[in-house]
N, C-alpha and C positions, 0 to 999 in steps of 0.2 A: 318617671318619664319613659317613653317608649325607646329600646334600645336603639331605632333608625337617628331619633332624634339627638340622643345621647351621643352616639357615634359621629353623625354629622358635625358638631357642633365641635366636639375635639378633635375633630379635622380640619375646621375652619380658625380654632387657635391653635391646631401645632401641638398638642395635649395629649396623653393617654387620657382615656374614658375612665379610667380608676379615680382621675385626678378633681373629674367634676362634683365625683361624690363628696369631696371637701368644702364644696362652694358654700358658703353660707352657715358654716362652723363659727366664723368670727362674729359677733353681736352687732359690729359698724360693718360689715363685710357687703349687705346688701344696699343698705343706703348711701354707705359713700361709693359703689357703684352709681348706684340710681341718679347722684349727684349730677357723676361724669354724664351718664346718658343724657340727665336734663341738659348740663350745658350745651354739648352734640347738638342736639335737637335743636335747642335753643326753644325751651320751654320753662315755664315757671312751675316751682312745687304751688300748691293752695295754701297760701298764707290764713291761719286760723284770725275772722272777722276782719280781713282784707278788702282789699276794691273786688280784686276778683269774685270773692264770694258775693261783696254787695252788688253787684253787676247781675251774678246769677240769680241772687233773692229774686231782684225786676222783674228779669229775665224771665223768669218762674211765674212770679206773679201775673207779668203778663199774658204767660200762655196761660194757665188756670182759668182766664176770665176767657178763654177760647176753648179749653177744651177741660175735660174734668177725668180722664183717662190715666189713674195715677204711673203704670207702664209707658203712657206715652209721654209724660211728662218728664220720668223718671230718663229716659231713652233721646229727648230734646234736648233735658239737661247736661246729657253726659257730649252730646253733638257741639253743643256751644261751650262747651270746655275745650273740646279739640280743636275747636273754630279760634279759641283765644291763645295755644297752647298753655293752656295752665290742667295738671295734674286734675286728676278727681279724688276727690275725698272720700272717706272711706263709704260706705254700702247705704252704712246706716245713718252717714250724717245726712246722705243727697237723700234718702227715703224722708227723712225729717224735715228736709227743705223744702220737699215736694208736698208733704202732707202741712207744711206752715203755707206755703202759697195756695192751697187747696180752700183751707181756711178762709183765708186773706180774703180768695175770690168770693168765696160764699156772705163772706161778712161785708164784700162791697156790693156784690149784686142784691142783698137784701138793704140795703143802704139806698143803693138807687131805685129800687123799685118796689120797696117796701109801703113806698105810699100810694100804690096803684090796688094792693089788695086791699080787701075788708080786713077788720079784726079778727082774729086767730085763723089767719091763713097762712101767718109768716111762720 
């Protein structure tokens, strides 16, 4: 971390800066922080195949059939996380959720207009 930031930071808890280099030595030491903060906030973590995630599937799927931009999808998605307070999952599951809606779209817009082309256009 940058030492301004290091510094500030153990001034704002009352702390020597030596003392931050400890932080996160303990295995539980980050999350049952993270805990406190969620409650603070008054946020949810992303419960693994939850509402919230099944909220974001839609959600997802819905933009896909708008827009096929997997960055902007990826960047809407993380907007309606913060909109619902619920946590975001880790990198690679919202990249997987984004390329499963991507799909989704592809397979319903050939679905609905699959009978407007000729044979081997689809």
């Amino acid at each position: 971390m940058p030492q301004a930031a290091v510094l500030r930071l153990a001034s704002q808890l009352a702390v020597f800066p030596c003392v931050l280099e400890q932080y996160g030595r303990r295995s539980q030491t980050r999350s049952d922080h993270l805990k406190v903060v969620l409650k603070y906030l008054d946020w949810k973590p992303v419960p693994a195949g939850g509402e919230p995630l099944k909220e974001l599937e839609q959600f997802l799927q819905d933009r896909a059939m708008e827009h096929d931009t997997p960055s902007l999808l990826f960047h809407q998605a993380a907007e309606f996380l913060v909109g619902a307070h619920v946590t975001r999952p880790g990198v690679v599951t919202l990249m997987e959720m984004v390329a499963t809606a991507r799909m989704g779209a592809g397979a319903l817009t050939s679905e609905k207009v699959g009978h407007l082309l000729g044979p081997g256009l689809l």
